[in-house]
C-alpha positions as CSV (number, residue, x, y, z in Angstrom):
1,X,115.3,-17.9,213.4
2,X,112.0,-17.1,214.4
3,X,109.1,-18.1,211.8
4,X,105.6,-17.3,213.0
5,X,103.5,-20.4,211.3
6,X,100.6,-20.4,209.2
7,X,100.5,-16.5,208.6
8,X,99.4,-16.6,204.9
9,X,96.8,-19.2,205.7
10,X,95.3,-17.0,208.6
11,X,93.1,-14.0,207.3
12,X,91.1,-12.2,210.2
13,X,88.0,-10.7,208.2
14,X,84.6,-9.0,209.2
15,X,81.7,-11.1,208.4
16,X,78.0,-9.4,208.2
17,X,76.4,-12.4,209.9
18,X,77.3,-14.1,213.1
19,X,78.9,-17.4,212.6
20,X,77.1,-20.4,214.2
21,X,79.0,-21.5,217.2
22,X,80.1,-24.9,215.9
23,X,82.0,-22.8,213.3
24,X,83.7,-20.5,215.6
25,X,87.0,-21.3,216.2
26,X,87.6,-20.8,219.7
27,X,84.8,-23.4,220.4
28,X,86.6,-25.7,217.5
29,X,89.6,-25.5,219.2
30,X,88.3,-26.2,222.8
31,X,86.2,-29.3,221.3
32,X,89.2,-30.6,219.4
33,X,91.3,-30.3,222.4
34,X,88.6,-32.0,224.8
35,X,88.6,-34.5,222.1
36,X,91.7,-35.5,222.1
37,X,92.1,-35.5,226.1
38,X,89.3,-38.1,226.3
39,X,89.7,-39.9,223.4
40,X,93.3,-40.6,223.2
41,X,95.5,-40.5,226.2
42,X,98.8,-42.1,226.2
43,X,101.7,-42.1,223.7
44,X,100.4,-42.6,220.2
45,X,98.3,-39.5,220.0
46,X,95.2,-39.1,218.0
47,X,94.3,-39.5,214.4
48,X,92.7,-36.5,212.8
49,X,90.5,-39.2,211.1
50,X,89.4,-39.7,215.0
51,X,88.9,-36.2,215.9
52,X,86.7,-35.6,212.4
53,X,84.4,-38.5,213.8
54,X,84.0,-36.7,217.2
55,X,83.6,-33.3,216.1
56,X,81.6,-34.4,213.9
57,X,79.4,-36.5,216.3
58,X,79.1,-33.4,218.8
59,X,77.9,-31.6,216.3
60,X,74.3,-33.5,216.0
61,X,72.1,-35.3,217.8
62,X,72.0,-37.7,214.3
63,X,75.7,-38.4,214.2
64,X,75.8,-38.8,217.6
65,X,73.1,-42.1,217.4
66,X,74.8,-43.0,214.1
67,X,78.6,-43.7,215.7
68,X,76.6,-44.8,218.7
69,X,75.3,-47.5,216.3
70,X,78.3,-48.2,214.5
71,X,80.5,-48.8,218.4
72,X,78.2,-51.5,219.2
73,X,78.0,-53.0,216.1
74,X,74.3,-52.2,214.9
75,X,75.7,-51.1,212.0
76,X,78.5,-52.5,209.7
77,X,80.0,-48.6,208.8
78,X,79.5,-45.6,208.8
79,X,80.1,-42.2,207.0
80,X,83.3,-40.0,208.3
81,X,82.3,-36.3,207.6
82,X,85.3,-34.2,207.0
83,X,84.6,-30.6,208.5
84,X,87.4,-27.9,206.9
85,X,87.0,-25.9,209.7
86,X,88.4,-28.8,212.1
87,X,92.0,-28.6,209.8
88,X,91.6,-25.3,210.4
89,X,91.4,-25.8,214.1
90,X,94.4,-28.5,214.2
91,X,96.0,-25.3,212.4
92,X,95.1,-23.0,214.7
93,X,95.9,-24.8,218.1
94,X,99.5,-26.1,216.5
95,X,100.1,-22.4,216.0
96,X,99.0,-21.4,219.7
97,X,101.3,-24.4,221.1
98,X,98.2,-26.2,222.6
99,X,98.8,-29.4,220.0
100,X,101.9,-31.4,219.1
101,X,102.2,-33.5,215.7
102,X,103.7,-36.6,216.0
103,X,106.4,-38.0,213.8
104,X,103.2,-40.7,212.7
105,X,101.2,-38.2,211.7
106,X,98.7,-38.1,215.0
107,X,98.1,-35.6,217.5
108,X,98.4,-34.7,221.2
109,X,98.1,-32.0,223.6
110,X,101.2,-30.0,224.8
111,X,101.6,-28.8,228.2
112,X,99.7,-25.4,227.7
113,X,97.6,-27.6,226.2
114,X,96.6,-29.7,229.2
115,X,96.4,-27.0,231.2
116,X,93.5,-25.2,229.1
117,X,92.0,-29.0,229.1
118,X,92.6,-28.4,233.3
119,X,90.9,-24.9,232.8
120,X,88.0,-26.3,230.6
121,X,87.5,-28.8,233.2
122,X,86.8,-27.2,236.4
123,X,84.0,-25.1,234.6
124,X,80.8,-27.8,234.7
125,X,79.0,-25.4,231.9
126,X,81.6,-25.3,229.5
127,X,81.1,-27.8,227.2
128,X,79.4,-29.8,229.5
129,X,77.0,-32.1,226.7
130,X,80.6,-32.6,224.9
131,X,82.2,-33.5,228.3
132,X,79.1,-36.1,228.9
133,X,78.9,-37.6,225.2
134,X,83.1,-38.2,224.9
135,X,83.0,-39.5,229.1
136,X,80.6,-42.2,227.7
137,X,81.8,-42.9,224.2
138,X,85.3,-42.1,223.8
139,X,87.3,-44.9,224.6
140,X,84.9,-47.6,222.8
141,X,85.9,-46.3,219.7
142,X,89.1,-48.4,219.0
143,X,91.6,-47.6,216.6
144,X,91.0,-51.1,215.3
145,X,87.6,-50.1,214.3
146,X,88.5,-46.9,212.5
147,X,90.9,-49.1,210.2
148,X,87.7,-51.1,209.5
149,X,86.3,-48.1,208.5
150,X,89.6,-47.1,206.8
151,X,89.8,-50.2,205.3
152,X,86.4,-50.8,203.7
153,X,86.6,-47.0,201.7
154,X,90.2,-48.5,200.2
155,X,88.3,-51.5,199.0
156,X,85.4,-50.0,197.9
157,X,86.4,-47.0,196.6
158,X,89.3,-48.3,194.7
């Protein structure tokens, strides 16, 4: 049985107005797969809590400084912002095969998904300030400190 995923979720529609880049989704899907290939190599895969914080760090030079902050301790939290249009991303690269879900909920790249991580690579302009920021930052932030962060909106928002 063949079932083709996600196709009453997926609406291709003419917009008047460009969308900003950071919205498309062929750049949402490249960042979220650079994102996981630096941030979260190994078995576990990557929590789409992680991924929001990145994406939404690349996005501006403000969230940038502020999980800069919060990895080196200058500041005791921080604010996750949680973009729609990276679900619809994760939806999108699950559907091309580029992502796997886990059985714990996380994410990694397939196969044809480390190749176009290979292909994105070898070009030094593309996405060459994202390559730079997630070389520098990615593997300070810990899993431990995103169940702080988890742990404290529990508590607090309870």
């Amino acid at each position: 049985m063949n079932k083709i995923l996600l196709t009453d979720e997926i609406i291709f529609d003419s917009k008047p107005d460009a969308v900003p880049y950071n919205y498309r989704i062929s750049y949402k899907v490249a960042q979220l797969c650079l994102i996981i290939s630096k941030c979260c190599s190994g078995r576990s895969g990557c929590s789409l809590v992680k991924i929001h914080i990145f994406s939404s760090a690349l996005n501006t030079k403000e969230y940038m400084k502020i999980l800069e902050d919060y990895i080196f301790e200058k500041i005791p939290y921080m604010l996750v912002r949680f973009d729609s249009s990276v679900n619809r991303a994760v939806k999108y690269a699950i559907a091309d095969n580029l992502l796997i879900q886990l059985k714990n909920g996380t994410f990694r790249l397939s196969d044809k998904g480390k190749q176009f991580i290979l292909e994105i690579e070898k070009d030094n302009n593309l996405l060459s300030n994202e390559k730079q920021y997630l070389d520098k930052y990615s593997k300070r932030l810990t899993n431990d400190k995103i169940d702080v962060l988890m742990s404290a909106w529990r508590y607090n928002n309870a």
